[in-house]
PDB file as gemmi writes it, atoms N, CA and C in Angstrom:
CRYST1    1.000    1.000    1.000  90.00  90.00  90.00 P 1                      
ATOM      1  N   UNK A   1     -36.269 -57.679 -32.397  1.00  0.00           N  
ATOM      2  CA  UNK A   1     -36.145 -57.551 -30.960  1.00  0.00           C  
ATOM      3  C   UNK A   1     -35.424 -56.240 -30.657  1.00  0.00           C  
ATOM      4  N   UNK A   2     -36.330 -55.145 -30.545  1.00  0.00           N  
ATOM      5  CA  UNK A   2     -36.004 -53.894 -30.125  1.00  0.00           C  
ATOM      6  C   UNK A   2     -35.374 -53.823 -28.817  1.00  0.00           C  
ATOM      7  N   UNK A   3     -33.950 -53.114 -28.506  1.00  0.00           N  
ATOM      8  CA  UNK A   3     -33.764 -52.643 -27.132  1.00  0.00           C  
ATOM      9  C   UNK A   3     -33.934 -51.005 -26.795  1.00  0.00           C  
ATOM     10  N   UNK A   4     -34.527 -50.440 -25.699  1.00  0.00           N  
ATOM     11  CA  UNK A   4     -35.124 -49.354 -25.475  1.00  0.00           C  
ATOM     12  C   UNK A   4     -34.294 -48.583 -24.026  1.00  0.00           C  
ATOM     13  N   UNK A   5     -34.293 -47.165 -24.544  1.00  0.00           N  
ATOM     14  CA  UNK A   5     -34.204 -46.839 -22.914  1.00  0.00           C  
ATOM     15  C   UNK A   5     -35.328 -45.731 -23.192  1.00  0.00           C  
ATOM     16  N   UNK A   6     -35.183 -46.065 -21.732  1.00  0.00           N  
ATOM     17  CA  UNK A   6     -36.532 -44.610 -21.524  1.00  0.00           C  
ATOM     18  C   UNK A   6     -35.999 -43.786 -20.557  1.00  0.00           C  
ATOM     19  N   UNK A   7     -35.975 -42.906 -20.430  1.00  0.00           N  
ATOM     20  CA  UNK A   7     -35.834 -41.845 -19.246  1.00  0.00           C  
ATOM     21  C   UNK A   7     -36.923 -41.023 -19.167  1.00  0.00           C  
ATOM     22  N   UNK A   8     -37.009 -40.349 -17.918  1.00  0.00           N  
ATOM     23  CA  UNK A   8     -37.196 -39.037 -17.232  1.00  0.00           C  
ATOM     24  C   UNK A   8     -36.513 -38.352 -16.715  1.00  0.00           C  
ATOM     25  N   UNK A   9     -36.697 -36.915 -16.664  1.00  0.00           N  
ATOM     26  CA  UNK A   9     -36.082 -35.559 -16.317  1.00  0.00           C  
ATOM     27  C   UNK A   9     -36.853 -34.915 -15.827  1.00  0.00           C  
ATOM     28  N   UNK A  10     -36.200 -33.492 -15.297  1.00  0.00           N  
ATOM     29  CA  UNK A  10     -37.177 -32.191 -15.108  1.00  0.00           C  
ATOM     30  C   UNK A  10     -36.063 -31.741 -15.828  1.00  0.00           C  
ATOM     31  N   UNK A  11     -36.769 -30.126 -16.108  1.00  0.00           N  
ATOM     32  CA  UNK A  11     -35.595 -29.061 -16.644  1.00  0.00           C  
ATOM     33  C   UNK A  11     -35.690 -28.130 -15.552  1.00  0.00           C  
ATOM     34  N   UNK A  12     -34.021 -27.788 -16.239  1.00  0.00           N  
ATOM     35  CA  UNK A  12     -32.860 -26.817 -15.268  1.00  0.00           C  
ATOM     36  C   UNK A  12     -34.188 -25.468 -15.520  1.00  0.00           C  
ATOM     37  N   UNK A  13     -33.903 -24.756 -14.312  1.00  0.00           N  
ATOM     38  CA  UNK A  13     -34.917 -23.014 -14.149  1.00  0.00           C  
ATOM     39  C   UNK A  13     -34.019 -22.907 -15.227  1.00  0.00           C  
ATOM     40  N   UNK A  14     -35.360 -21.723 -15.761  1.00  0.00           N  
ATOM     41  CA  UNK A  14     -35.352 -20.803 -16.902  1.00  0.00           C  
ATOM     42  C   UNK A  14     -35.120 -21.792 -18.117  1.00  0.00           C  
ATOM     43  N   UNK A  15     -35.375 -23.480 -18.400  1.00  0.00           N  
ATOM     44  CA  UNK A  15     -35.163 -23.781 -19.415  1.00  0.00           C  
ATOM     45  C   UNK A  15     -36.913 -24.182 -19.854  1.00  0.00           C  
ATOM     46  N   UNK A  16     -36.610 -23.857 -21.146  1.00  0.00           N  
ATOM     47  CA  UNK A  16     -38.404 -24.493 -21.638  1.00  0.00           C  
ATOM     48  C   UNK A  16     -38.476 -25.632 -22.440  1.00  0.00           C  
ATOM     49  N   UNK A  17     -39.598 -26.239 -22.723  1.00  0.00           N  
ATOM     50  CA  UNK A  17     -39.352 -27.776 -22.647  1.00  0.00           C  
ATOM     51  C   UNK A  17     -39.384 -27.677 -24.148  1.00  0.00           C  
ATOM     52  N   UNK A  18     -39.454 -26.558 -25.330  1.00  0.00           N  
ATOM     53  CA  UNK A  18     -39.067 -26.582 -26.427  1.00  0.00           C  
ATOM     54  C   UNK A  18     -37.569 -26.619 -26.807  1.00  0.00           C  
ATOM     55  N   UNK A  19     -36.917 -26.484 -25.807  1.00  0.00           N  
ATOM     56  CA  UNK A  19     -35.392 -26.191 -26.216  1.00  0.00           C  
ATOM     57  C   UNK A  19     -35.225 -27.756 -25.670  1.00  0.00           C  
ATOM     58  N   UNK A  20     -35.717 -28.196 -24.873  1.00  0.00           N  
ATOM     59  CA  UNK A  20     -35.036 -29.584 -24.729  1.00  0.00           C  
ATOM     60  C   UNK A  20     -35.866 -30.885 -25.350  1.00  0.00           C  
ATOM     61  N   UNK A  21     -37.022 -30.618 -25.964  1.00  0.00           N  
ATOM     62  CA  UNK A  21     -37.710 -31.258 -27.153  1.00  0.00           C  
ATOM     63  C   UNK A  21     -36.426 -31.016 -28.557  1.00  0.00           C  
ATOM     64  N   UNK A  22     -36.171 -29.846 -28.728  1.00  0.00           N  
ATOM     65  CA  UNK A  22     -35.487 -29.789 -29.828  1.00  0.00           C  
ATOM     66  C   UNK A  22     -33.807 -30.357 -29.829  1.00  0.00           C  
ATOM     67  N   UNK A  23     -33.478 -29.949 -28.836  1.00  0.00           N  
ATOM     68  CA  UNK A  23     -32.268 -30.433 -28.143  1.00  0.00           C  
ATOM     69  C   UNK A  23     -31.797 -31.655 -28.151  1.00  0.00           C  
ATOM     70  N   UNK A  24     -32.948 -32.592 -28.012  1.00  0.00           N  
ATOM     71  CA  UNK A  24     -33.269 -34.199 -27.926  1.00  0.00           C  
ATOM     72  C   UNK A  24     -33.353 -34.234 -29.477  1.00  0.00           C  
ATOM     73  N   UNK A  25     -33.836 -33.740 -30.541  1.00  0.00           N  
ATOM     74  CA  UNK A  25     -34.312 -34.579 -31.753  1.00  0.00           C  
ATOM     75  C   UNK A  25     -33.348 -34.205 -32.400  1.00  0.00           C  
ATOM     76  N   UNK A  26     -32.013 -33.374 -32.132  1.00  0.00           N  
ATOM     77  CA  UNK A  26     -30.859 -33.181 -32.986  1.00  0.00           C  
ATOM     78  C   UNK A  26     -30.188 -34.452 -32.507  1.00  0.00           C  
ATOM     79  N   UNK A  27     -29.703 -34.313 -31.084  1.00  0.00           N  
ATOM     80  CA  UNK A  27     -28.919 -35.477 -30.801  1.00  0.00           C  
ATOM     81  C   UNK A  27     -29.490 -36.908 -31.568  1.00  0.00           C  
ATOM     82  N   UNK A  28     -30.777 -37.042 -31.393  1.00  0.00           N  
ATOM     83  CA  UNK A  28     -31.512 -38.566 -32.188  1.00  0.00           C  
ATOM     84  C   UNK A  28     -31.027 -38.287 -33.244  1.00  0.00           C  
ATOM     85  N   UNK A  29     -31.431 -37.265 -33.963  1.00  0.00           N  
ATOM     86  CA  UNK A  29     -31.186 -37.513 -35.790  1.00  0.00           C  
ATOM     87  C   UNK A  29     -29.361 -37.586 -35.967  1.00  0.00           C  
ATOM     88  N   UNK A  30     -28.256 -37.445 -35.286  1.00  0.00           N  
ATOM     89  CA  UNK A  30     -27.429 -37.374 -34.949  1.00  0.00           C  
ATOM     90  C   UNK A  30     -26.769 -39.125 -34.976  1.00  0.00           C  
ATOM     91  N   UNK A  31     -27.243 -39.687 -33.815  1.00  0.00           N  
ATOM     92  CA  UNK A  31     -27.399 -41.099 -33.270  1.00  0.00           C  
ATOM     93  C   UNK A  31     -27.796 -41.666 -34.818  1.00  0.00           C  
ATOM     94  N   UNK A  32     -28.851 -41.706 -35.229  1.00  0.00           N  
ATOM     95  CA  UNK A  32     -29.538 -42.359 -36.224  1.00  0.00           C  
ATOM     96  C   UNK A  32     -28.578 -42.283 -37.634  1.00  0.00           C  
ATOM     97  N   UNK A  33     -28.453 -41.066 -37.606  1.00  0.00           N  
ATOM     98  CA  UNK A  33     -27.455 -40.582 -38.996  1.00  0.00           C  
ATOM     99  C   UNK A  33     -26.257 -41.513 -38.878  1.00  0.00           C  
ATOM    100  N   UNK A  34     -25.640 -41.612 -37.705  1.00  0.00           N  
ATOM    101  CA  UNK A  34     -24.733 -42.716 -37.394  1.00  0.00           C  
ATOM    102  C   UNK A  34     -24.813 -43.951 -37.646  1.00  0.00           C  
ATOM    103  N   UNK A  35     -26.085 -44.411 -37.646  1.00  0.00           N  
ATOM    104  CA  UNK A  35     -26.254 -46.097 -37.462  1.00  0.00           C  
ATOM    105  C   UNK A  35     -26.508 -46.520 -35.681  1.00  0.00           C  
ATOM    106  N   UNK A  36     -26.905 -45.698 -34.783  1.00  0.00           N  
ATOM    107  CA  UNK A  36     -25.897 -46.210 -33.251  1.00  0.00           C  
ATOM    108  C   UNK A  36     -27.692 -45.988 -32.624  1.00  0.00           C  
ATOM    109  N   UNK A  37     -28.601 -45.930 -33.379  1.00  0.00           N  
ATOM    110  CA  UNK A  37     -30.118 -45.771 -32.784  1.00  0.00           C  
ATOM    111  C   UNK A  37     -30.770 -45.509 -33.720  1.00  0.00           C  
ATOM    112  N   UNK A  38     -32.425 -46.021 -33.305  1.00  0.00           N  
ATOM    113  CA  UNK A  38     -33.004 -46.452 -34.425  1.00  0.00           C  
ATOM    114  C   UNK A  38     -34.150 -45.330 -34.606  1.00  0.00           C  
ATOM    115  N   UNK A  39     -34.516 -44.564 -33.347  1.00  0.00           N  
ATOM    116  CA  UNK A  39     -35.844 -43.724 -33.610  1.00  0.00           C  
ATOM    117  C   UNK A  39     -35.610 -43.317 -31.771  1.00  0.00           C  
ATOM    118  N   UNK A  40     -36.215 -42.223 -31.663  1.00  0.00           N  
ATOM    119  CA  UNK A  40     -36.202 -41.279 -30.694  1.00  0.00           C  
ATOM    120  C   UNK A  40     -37.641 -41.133 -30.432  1.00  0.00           C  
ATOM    121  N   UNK A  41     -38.351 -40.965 -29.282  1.00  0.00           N  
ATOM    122  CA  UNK A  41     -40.109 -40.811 -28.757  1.00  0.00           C  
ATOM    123  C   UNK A  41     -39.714 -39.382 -29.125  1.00  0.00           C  
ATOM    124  N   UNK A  42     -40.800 -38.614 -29.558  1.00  0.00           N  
ATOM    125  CA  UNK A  42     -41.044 -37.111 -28.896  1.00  0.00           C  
ATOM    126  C   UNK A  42     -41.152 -36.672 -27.445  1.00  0.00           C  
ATOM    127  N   UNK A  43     -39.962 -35.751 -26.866  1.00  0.00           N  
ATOM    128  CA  UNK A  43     -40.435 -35.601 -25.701  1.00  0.00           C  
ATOM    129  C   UNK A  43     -41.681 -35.595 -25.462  1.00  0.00           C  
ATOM    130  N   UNK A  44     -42.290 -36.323 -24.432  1.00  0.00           N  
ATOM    131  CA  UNK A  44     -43.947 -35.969 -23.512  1.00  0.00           C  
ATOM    132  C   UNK A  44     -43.848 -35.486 -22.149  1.00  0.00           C  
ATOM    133  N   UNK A  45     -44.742 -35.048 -22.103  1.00  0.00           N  
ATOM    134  CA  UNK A  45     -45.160 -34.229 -20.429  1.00  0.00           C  
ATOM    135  C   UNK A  45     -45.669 -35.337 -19.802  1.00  0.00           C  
ATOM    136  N   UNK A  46     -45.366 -35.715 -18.055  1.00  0.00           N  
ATOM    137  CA  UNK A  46     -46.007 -36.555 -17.296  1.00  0.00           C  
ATOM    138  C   UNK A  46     -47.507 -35.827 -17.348  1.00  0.00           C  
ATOM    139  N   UNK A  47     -48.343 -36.753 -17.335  1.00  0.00           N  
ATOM    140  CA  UNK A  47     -49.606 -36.442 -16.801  1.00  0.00           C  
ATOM    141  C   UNK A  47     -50.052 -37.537 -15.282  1.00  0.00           C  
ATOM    142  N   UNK A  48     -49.908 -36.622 -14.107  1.00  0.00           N  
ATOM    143  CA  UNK A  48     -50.159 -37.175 -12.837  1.00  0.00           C  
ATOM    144  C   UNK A  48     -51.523 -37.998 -12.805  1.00  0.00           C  
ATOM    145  N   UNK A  49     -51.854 -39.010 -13.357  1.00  0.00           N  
ATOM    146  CA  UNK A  49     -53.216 -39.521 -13.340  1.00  0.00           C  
ATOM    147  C   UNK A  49     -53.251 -40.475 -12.377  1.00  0.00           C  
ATOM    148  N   UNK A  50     -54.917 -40.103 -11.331  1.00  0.00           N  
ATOM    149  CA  UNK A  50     -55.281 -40.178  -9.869  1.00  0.00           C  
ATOM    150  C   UNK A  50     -54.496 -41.886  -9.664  1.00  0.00           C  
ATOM    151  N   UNK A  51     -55.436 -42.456 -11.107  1.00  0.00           N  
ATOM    152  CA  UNK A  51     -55.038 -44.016 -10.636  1.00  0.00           C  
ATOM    153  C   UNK A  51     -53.723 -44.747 -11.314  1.00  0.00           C  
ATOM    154  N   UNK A  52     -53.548 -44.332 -12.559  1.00  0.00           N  
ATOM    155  CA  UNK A  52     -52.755 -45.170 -13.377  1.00  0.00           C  
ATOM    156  C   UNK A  52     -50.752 -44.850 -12.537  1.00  0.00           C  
ATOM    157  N   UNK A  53     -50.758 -43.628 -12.913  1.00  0.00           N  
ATOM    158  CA  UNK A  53     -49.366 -42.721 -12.260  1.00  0.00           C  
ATOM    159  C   UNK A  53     -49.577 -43.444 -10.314  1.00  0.00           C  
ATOM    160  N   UNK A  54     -48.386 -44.799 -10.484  1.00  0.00           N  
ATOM    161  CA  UNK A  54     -48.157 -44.774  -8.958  1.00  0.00           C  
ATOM    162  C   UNK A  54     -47.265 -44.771  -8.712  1.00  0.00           C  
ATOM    163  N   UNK A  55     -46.481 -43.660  -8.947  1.00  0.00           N  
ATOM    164  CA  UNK A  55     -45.234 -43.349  -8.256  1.00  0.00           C  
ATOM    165  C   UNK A  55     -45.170 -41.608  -8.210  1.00  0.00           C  
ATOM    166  N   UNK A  56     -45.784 -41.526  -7.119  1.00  0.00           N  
ATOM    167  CA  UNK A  56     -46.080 -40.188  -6.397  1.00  0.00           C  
ATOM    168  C   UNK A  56     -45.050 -39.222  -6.295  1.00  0.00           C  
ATOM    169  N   UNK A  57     -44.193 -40.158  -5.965  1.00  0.00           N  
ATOM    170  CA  UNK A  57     -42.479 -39.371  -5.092  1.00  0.00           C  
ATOM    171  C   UNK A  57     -41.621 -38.895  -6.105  1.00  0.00           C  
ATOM    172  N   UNK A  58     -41.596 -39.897  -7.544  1.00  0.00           N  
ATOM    173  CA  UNK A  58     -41.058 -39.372  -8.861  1.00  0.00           C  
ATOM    174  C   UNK A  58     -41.086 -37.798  -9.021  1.00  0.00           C  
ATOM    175  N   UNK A  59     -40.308 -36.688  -9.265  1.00  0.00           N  
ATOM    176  CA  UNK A  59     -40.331 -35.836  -8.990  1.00  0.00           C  
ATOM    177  C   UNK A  59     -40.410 -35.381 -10.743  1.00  0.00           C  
ATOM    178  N   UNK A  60     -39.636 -36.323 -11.598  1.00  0.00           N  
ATOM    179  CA  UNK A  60     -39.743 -36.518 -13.402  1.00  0.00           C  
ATOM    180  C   UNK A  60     -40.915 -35.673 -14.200  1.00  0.00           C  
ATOM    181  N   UNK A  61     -40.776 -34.947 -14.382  1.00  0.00           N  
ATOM    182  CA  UNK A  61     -41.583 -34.313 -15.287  1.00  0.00           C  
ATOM    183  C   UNK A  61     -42.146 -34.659 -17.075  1.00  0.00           C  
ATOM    184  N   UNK A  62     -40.688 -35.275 -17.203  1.00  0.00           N  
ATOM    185  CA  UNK A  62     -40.851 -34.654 -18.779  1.00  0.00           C  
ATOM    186  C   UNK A  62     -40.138 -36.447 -19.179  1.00  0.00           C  
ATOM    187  N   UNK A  63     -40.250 -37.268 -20.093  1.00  0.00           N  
ATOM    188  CA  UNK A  63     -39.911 -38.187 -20.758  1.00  0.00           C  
ATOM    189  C   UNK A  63     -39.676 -38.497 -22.291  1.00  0.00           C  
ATOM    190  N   UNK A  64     -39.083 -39.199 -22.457  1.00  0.00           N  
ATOM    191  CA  UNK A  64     -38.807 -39.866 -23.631  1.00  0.00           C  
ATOM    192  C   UNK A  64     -37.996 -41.181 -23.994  1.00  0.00           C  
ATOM    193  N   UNK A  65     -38.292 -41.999 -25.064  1.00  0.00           N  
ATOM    194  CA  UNK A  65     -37.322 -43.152 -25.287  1.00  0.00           C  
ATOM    195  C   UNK A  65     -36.677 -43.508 -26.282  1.00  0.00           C  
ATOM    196  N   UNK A  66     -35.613 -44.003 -26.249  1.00  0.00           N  
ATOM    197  CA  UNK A  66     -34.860 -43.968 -27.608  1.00  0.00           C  
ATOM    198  C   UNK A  66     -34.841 -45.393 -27.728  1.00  0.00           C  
ATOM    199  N   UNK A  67     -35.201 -45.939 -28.846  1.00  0.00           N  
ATOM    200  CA  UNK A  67     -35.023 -47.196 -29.948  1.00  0.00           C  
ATOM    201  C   UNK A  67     -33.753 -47.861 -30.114  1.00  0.00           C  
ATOM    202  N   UNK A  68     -33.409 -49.241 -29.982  1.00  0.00           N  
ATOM    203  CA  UNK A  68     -32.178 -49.376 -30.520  1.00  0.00           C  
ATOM    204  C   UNK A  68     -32.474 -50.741 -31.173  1.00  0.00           C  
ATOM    205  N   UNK A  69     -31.675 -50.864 -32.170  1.00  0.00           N  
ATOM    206  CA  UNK A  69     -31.352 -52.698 -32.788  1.00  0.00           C  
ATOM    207  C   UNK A  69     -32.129 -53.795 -31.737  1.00  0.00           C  
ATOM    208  N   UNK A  70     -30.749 -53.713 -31.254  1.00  0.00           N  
ATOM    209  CA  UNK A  70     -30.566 -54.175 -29.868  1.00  0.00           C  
ATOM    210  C   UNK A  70     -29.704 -53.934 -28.832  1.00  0.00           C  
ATOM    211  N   UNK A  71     -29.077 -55.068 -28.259  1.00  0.00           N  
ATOM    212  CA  UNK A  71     -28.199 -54.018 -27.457  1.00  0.00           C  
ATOM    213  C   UNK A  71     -26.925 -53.604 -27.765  1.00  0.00           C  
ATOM    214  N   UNK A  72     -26.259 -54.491 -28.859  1.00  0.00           N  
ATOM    215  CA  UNK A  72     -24.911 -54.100 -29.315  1.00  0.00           C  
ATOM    216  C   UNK A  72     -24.809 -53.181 -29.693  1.00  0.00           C  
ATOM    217  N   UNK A  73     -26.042 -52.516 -30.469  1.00  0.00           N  
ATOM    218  CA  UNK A  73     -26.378 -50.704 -30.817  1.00  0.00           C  
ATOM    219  C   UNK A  73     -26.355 -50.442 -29.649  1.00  0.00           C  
ATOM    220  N   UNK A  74     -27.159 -50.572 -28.999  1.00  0.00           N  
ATOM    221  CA  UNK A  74     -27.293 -49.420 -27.449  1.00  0.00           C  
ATOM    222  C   UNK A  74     -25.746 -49.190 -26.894  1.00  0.00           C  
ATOM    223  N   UNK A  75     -24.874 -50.221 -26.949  1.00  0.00           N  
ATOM    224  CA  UNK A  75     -23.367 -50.152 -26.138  1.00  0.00           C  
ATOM    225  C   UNK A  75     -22.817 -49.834 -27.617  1.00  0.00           C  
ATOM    226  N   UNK A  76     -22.776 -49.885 -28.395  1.00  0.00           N  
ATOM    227  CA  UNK A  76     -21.854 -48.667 -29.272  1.00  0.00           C  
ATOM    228  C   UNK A  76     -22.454 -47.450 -29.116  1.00  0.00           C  
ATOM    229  N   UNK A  77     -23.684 -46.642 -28.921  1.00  0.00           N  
ATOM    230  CA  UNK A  77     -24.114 -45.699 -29.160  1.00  0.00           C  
ATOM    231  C   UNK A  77     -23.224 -45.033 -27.088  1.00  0.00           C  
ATOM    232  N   UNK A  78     -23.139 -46.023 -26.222  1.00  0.00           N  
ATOM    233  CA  UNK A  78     -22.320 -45.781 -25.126  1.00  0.00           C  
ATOM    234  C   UNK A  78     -20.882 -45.434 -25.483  1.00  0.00           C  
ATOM    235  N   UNK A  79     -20.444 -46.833 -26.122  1.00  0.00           N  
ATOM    236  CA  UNK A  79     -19.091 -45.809 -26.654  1.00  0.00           C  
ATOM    237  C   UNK A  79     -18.673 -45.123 -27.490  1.00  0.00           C  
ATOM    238  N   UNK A  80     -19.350 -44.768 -28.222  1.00  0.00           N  
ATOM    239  CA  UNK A  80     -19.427 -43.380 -29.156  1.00  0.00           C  
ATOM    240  C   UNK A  80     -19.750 -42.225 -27.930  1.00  0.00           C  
ATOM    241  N   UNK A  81     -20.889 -41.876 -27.264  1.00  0.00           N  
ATOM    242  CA  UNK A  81     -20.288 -40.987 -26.038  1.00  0.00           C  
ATOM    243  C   UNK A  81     -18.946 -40.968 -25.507  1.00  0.00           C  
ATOM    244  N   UNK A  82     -19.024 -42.472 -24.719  1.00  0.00           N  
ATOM    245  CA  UNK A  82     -17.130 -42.182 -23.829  1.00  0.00           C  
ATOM    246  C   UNK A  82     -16.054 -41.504 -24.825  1.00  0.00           C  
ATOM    247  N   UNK A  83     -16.287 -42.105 -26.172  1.00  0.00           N  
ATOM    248  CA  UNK A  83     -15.668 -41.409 -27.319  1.00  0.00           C  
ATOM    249  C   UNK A  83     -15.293 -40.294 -27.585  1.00  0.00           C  
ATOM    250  N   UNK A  84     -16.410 -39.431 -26.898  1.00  0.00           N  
ATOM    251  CA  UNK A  84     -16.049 -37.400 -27.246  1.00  0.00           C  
ATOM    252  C   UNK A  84     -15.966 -37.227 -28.488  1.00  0.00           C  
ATOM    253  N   UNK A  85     -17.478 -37.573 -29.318  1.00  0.00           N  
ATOM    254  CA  UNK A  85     -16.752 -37.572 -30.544  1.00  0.00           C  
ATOM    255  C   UNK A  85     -17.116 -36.036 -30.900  1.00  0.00           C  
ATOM    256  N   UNK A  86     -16.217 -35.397 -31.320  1.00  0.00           N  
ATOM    257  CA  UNK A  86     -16.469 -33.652 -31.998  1.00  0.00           C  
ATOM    258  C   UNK A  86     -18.103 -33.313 -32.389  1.00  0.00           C  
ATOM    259  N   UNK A  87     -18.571 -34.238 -33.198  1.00  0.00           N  
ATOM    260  CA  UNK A  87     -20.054 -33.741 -33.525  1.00  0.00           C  
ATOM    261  C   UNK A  87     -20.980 -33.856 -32.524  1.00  0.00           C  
ATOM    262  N   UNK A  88     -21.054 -35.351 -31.619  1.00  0.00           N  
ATOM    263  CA  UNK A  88     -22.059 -35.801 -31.138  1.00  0.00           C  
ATOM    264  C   UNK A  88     -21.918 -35.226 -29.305  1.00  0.00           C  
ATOM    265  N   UNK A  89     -21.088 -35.195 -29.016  1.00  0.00           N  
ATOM    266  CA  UNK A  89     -20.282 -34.494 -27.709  1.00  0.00           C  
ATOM    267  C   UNK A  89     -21.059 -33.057 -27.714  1.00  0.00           C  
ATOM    268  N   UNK A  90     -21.182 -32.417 -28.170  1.00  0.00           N  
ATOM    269  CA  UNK A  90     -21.673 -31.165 -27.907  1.00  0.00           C  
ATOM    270  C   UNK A  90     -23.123 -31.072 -27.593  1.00  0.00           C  
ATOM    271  N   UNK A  91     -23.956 -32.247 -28.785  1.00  0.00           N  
ATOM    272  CA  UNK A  91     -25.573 -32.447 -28.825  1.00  0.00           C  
ATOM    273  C   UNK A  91     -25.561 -32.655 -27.686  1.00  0.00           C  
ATOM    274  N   UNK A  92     -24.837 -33.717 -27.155  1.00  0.00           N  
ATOM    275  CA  UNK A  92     -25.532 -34.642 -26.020  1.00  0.00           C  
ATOM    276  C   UNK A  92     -25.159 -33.389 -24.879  1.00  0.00           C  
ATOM    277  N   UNK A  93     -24.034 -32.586 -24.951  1.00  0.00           N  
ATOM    278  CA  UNK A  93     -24.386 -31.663 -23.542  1.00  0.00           C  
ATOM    279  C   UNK A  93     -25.053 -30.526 -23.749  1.00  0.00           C  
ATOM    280  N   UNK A  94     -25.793 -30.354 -24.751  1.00  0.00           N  
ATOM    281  CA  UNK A  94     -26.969 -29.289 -25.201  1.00  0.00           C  
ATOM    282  C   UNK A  94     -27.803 -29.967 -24.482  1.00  0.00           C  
ATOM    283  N   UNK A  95     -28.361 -31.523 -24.135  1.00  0.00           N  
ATOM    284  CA  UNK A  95     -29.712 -31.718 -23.543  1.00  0.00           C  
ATOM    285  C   UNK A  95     -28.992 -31.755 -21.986  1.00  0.00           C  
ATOM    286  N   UNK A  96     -27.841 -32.366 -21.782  1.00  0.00           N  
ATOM    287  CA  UNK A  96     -27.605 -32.567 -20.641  1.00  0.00           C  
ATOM    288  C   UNK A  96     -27.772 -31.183 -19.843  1.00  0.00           C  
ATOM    289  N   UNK A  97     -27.194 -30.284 -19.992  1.00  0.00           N  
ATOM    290  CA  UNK A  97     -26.618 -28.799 -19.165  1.00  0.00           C  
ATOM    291  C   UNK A  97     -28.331 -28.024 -19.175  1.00  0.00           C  
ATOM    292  N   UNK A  98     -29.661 -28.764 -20.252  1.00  0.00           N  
ATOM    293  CA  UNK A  98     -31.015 -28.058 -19.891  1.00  0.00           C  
ATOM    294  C   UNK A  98     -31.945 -28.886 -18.864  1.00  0.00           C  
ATOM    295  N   UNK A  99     -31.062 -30.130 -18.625  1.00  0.00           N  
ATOM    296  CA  UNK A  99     -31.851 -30.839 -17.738  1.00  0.00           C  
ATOM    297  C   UNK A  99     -31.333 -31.326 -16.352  1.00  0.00           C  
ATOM    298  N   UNK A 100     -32.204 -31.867 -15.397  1.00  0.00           N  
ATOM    299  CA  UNK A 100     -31.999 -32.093 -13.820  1.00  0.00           C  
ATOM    300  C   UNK A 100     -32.718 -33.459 -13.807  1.00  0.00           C  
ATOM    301  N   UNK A 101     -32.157 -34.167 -12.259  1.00  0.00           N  
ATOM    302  CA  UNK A 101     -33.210 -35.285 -12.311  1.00  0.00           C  
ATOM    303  C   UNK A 101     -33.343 -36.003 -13.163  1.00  0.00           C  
ATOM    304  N   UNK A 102     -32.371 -36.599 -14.058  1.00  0.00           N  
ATOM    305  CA  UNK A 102     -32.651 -37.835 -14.984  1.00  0.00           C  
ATOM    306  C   UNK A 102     -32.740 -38.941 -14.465  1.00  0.00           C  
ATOM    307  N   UNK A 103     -32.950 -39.896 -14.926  1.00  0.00           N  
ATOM    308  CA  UNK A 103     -32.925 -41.811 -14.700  1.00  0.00           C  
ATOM    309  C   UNK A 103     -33.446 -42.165 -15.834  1.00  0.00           C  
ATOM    310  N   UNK A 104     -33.088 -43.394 -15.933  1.00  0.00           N  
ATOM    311  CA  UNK A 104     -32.696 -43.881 -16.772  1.00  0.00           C  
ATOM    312  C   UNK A 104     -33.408 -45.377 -17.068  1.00  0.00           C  
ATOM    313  N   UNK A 105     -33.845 -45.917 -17.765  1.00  0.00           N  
ATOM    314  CA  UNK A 105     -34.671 -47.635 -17.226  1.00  0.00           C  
ATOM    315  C   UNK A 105     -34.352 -48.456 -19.158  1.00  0.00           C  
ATOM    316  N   UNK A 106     -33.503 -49.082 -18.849  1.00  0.00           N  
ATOM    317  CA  UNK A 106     -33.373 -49.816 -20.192  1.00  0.00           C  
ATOM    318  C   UNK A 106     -34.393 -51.154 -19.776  1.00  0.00           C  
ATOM    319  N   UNK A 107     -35.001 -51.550 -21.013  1.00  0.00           N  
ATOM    320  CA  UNK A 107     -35.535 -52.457 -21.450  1.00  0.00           C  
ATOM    321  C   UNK A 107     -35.400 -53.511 -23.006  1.00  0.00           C  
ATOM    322  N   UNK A 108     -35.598 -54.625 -22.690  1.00  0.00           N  
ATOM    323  CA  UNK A 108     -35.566 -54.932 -24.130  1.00  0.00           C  
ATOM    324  C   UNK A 108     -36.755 -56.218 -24.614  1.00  0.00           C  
ATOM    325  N   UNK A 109     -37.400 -55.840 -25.497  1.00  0.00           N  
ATOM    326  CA  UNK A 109     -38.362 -57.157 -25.897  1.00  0.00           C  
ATOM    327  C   UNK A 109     -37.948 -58.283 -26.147  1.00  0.00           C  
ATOM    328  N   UNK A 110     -39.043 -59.251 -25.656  1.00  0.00           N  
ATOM    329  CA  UNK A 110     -38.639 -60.355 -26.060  1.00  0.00           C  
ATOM    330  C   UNK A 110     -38.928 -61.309 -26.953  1.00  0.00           C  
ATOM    331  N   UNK A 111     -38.038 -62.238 -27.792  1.00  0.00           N  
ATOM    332  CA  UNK A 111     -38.789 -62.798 -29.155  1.00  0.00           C  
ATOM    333  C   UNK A 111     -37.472 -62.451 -29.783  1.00  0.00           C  
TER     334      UNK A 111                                                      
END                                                                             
């Protein structure tokens, strides 16, 4: 029973979506190396499609989702952020300071 978050973003002007593809898979391998997450999506590009895409107003460009246990991983991998920990503190504001417009949507399967 996997727990998941997914987000969307846009990126900050002048950032390209290779620096925050790469940006993202340090922090994951980071997380993972830890124990605190299980697998990271490859960033993807929205594709606005006529019928499936109904949420017009979403302004989100760019997505991805990160894997967890469950949720007791997902809330340690929270307080390991509040944490500031020296290594992982810096990754996470390498993606933060290239991106705008995040949200955020946790989910978790059931079974």
């Amino acid at each position: 029973m996997a727990y998941h978050m997914f987000f969307g973003f846009c990126l900050r002007e002048r950032v390209a979506a290779g620096e925050v593809a790469e940006a993202l898979q340090r922090l994951g391998a980071r997380l993972i190396a830890c124990d605190l997450m299980l697998a990271i999506t490859p960033m993807a590009r929205r594709d606005r499609h006529p019928v499936l895409d109904t949420e017009p107003e979403n302004p989100r460009a760019f997505f991805a989702t990160m894997v967890f246990r469950d949720r007791a991983q997902a809330d340690a991998a929270v307080a390991h952020f509040e944490a500031r920990d020296p290594v992982t503190a810096p990754l996470h504001a390498a993606v933060i300071r290239r991106i705008t417009e995040a949200s955020f949507l946790c989910y978790q399967e059931d079974g």
